[in-house]
N, C-alpha and C positions, 0 to 999 in steps of 0.2 A: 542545437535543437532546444526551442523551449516550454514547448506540446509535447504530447506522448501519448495516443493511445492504444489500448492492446485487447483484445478481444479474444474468447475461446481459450485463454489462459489455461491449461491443465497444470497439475500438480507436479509432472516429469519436467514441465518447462523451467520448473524454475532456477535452475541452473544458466543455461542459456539466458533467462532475465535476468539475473542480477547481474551479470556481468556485462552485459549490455549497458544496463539502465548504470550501474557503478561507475562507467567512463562519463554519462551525460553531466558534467557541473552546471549548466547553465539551465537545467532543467525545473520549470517553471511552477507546470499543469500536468499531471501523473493519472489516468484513468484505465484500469487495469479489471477487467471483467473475464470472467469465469461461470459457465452458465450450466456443468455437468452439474450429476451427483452422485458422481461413486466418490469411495472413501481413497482412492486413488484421485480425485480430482480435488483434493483441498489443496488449496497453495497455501504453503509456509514462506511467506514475505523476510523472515528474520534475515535472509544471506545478501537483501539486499541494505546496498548503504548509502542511502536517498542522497543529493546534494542540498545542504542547508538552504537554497533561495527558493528552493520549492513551497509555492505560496496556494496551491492546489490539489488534494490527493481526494481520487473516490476510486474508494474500492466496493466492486460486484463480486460479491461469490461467495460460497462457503471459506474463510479459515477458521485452523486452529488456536489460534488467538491472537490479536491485536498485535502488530510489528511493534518489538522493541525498541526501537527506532523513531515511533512517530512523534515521543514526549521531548525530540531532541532537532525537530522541526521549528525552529522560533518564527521562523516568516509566515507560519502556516495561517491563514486566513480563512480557508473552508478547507472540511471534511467531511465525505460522505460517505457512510458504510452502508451497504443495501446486502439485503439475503446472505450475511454474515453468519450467522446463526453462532455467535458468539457465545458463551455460558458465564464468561466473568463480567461483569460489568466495565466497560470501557470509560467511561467518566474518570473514575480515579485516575487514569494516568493521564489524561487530557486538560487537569486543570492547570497545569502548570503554561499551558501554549497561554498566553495573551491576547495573541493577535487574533484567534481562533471565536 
């Protein structure tokens, strides 16, 4: 598979997503939207472990801050965060992508 999208994403799911999305290698294009807003519904992205040829990520929704993960995407070519409502500035770990 090298599309992916996910809809209604809650904060309990994310177990069941990472280890899903953890077997995809060949995954491409990742859009992952989340559209509550209880403090139960932020997704924590950090348990997943993207496949490096992922050359597409937009995330919708409340998280707790920025996947540790995403500075380690080199193929990454667009990123989109929407209704994040992030508090650190995401820039700094983003300058290191290139391709982005």
């Amino acid at each position: 598979m090298r599309n992916l999208g996910l809809s209604n994403v809650r904060g309990e799911d994310r177990i069941i997503l990472s280890s899903s999305i953890n077997e995809m290698q060949h995954l491409e294009t990742l859009h992952v939207e989340s559209r509550f807003q209880g403090d139960d519904d932020v997704v924590d992205l950090d348990l997943i472990s993207l496949p490096t040829k992922l050359r597409k990520l937009e995330l919708n929704g409340i998280l707790q801050k920025l996947p540790e993960w995403i500075p380690k995407l080199q193929n990454l070519v667009e990123l989109s965060l929407s209704e994040s409502r992030l508090t650190e500035d995401p820039l700094k770990s983003l300058n290191c992508l290139q391709h982005l």
